[in-house]
C-alpha positions in Angstrom: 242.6 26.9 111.2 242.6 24.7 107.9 245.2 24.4 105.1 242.5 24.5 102.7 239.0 25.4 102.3 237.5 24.4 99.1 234.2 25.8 98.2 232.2 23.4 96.0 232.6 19.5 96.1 231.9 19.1 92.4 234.8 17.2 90.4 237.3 20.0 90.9 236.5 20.6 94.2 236.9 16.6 95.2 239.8 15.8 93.1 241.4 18.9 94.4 240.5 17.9 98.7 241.2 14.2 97.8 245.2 15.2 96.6 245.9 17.9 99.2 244.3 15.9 102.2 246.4 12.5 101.1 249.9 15.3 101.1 248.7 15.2 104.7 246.6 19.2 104.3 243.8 19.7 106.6 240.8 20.0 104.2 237.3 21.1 104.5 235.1 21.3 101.6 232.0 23.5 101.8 228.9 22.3 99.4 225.1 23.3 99.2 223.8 19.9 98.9 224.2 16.2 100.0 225.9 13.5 98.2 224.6 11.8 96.0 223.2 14.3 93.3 222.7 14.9 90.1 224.2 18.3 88.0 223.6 19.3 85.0 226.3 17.9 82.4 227.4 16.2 79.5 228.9 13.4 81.7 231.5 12.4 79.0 235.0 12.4 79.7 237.9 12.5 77.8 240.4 9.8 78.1 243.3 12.5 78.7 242.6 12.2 82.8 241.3 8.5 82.9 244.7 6.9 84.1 245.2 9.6 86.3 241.6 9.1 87.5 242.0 5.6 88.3 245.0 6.1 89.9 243.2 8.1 92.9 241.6 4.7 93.4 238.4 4.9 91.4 237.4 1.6 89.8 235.9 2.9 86.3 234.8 -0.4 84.9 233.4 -1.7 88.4 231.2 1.7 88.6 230.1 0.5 85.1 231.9 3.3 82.7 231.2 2.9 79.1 233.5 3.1 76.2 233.1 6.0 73.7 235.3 6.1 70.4 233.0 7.5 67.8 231.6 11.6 67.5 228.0 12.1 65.9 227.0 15.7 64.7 223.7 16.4 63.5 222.3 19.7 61.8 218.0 21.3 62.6 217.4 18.8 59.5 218.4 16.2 60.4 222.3 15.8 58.6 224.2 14.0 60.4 228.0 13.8 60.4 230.3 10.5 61.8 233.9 10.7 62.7 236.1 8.6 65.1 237.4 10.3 68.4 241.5 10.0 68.4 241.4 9.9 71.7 238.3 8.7 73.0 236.6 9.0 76.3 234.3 7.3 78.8 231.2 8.0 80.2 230.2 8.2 83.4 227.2 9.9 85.8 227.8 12.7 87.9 226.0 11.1 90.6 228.0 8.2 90.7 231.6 9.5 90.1 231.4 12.5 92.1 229.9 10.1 95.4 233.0 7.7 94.2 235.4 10.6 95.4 233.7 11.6 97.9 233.6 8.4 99.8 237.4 8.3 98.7 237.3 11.7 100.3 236.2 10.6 103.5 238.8 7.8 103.6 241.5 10.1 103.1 240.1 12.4 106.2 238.7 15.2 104.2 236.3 17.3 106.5 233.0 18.0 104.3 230.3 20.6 105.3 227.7 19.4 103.6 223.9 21.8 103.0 225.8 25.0 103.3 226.2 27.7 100.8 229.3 30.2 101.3 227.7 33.5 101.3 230.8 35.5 101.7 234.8 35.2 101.6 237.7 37.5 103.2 241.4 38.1 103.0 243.0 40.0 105.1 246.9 39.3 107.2 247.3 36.7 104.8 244.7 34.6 106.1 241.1 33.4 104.4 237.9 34.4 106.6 234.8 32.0 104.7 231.5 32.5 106.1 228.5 29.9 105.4 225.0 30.6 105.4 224.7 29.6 108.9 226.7 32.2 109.9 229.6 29.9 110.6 233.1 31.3 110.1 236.2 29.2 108.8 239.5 30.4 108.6 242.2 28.8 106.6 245.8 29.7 104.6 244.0 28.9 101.2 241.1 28.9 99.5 239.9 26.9 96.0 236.9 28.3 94.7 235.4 25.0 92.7 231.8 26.4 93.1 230.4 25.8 89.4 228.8 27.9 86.4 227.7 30.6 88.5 226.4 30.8 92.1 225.3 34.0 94.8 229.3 33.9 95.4 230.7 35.1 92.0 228.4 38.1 92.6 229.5 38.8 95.7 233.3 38.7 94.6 231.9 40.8 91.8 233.6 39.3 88.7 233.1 40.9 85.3 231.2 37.8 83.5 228.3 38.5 86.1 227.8 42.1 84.8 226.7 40.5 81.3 223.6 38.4 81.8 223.7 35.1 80.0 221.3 33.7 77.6 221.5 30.6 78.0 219.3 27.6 79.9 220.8 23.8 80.4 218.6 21.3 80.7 219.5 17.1 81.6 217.6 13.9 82.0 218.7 9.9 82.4 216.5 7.7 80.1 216.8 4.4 78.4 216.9 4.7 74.9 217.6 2.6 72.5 221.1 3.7 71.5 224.8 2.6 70.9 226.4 3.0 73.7 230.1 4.3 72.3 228.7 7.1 70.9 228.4 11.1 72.3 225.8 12.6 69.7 224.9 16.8 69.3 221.8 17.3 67.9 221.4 21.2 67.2 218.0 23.0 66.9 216.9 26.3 66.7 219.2 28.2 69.0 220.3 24.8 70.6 222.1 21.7 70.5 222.1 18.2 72.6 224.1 16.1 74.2 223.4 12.4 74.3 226.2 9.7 75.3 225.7 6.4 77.4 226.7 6.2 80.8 226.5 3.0 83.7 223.5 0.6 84.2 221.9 1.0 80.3 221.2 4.5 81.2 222.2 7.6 78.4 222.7 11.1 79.7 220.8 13.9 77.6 221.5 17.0 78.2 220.8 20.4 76.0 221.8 24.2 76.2 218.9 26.6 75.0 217.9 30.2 75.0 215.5 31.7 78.1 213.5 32.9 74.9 213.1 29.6 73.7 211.3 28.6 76.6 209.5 31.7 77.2 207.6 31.6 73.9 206.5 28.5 75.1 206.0 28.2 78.3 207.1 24.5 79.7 209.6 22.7 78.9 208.0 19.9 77.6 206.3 22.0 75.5 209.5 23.6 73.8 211.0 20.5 73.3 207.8 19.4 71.2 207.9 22.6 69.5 211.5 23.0 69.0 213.6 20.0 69.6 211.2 17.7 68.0 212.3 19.3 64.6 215.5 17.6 64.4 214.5 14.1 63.5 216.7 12.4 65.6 215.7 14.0 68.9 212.3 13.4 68.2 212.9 10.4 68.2 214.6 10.0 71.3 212.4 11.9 72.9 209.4 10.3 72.0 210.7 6.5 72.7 212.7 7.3 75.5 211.6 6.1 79.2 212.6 9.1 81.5 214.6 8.2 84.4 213.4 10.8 86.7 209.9 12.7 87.1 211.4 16.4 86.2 215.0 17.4 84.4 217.5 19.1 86.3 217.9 22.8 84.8 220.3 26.1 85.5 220.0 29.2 84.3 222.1 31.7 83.1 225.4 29.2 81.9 227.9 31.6 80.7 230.8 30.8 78.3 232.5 34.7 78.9 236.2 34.6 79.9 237.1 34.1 83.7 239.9 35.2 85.4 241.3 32.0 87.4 242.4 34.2 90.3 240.0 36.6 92.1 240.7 37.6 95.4 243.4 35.2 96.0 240.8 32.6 95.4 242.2 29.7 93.0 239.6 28.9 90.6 239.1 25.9 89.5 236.9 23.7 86.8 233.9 25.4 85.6 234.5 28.4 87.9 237.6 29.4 85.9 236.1 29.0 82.4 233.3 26.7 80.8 233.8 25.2 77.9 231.0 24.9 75.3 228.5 21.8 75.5 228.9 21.8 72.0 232.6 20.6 71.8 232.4 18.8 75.2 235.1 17.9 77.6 234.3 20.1 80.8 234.5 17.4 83.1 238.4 16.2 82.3 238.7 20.2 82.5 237.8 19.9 85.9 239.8 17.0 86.8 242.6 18.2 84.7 242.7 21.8 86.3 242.2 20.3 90.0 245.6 18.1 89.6 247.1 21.2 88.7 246.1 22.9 91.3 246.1 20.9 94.1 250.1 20.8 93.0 250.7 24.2 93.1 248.9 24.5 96.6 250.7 21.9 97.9 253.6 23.6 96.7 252.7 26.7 98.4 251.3 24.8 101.9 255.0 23.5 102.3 256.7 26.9 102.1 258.2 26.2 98.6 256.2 29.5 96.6 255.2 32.4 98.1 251.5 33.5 97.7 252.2 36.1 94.6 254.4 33.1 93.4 251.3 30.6 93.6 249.3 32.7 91.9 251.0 33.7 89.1 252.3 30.5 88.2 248.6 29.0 88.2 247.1 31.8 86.3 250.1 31.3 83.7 249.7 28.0 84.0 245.8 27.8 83.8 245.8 29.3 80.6 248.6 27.2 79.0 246.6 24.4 79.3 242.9 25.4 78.7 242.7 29.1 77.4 243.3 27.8 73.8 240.2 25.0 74.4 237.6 27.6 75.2 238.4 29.7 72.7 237.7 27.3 69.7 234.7 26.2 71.6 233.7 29.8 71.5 234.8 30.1 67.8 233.0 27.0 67.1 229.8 27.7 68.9 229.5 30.6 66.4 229.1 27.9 63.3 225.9 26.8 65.5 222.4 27.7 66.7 220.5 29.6 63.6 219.2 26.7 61.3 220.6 28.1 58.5 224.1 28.7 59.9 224.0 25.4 61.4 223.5 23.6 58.3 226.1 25.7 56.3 228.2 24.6 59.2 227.6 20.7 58.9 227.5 20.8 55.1 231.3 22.5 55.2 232.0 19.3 57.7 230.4 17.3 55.4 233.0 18.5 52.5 236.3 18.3 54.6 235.8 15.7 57.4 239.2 16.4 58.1 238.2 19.9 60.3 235.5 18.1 61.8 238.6 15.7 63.9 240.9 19.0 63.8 238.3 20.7 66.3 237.8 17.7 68.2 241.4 17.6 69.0 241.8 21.2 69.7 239.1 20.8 72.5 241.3 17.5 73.9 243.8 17.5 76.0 247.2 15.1 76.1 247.0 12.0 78.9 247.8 13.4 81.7 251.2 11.4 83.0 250.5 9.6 86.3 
């Protein structure tokens, strides 16, 4: 019997094991693949959770974190709008920071399952019941579901967003560009936009959110970027100069933005699994961190007798949407200014006029430092 089984070791899913296993929890996470990987992300955080980041032990500058203070937005045409970020943020790959906590993980005794996908999970007597794909069963008094965008599991616990089918495809490559590297650039296209920001070793993180109908007109990726991406000067240009990393992008389909519930099944959900904010405003990642600190103190909480189950639950769903309901939303309003060329340079041209709304929105999707 664990204290916690946490399905998913992606940033919420670490952060959350690495806090509950140092309060002296037995933790197991359970997570389809091996460490290191890469995902698909943005890989630019906010510098609302770096303290608190670095304070689990993680050495930022030696993993070779870069320093972003300025926000670039670019319309189909090729407009393209500067402000400063308030707040600033760092950036960082996924395959680096997430293998960081995980070897931080593994110091602080955390049990990882590692290959395994969670094909079903049960509650009954006030006990979990989590079966892998090997047909191993774990039993434990909680469970964090920190699984991602979407995966076989959110069907199976059949929450509402999986009953509307998503349009969306993301798409991510490393390359060496030359680029400054305190910038996080969105390039918007036709039904589109694209994420570039620098991360460790002279290295940028690209990464883009497009329509399945996008690629199906064309067939290939490569050959929709030509065709699509490759109107928006600067992309083009990136995309032409750039020296690719790795042979083939990382991809996953169907990325939904629909509301989540952060409680299903008595399952705490946390980071992307409880909502996903739009690529176009950012910040998922210090969501993830953000919501796993939260979490991970509420279960403690719970593990030590001081909240009853219905107590725990309520006070994170409450609590959940306190701090990030109002964030999706105006990355949901925003996302609505973007995507049809014409739309999207309406939008950047009303940016354009009064800067001012362009900082307003970047703040709204921001967080405060998180106290350590």
């Amino acid at each position: 019997m664990q204290d916690v089984i946490i399905i998913g070791g992606g940033l919420a899913g670490l952060v959350s094991a690495l806090e509950l296993a140092r309060a002296g929890h037995a933790v197991t996470v359970v997570e389809r693949k091996t460490y290191p990987f890469h995902k698909v992300c943005g890989e630019y955080v906010s510098n609302e959770v770096k303290p608190y980041v670095e304070s689990l032990g993680v050495d930022l500058a030696g993993l070779g974190a870069t320093t972003i203070n300025r926000f670039q937005v670019s319309a189909p045409s090729g407009r393209l709008l500067e402000s400063k970020l308030d707040l600033g943020g760092f950036g960082i790959s996924r395959y680096r920071l997430d293998y960081e906590l995980y070897q931080l993980g593994l110091l602080a005794g955390v049990q990882f399952q590692l290959g395994k996908q969670v094909d079903e999970v049960q509650f009954a007597d006030n006990r979990f019941a989590v079966t892998s794909s090997d047909g191993i069963t774990l039993s434990s008094r909680l469970v964090l579901g920190t699984f991602g965008k979407r995966t076989k599991l959110d069907k199976t616990l059949n929450r509402a967003f999986m009953q509307q089918p998503s349009p969306y495809i993301g798409v991510k490559y490393h390359v060496r560009v030359d680029l400054p590297d305190d910038v996080i650039a969105l390039h918007n296209f036709s039904d589109g936009y694209c994420g570039m920001s620098a991360i460790e070793a002279g290295s940028y993180c690209v990464c883009y959110l497009t329509t399945r109908t996008n690629l199906r007109q064309h067939g290939s990726i490569p050959a929709m970027e030509e065709a699509i991406l490759y109107q928006n000067p600067h992309l083009r240009s990136v995309f032409t100069s750039a020296q690719h990393l790795y042979d083939k992008p990382e991809v996953i389909n169907e990325i939904s933005f629909a509301p989540k519930r952060a409680v299903e099944n008595h399952i705490l959900m946390v980071g992307d699994s409880a909502g996903l904010i739009t690529p176009l405003c950012g910040n998922g990642m210090a969501m993830a961190i953000h919501g796993a600190k939260f979490a991970s103190e509420l279960s403690g909480a719970f593990l030590r007798g001081q909240l009853t189950r219905q107590q725990l639950e309520q006070q994170y769903q409450r609590g959940w949407s306190q701090r990030f309901a109002r964030r999706l939303w105006v990355g949901r309003t925003v996302q609505k200014l973007f995507g049809k060329p014409w739309l999207t340079e309406a939008g950047a041209w009303a940016f354009g006029v009064f800067r001012p709304a362009l900082r307003t929105v970047m703040r709204q999707t921001h967080g405060d430092v998180i106290n350590v």
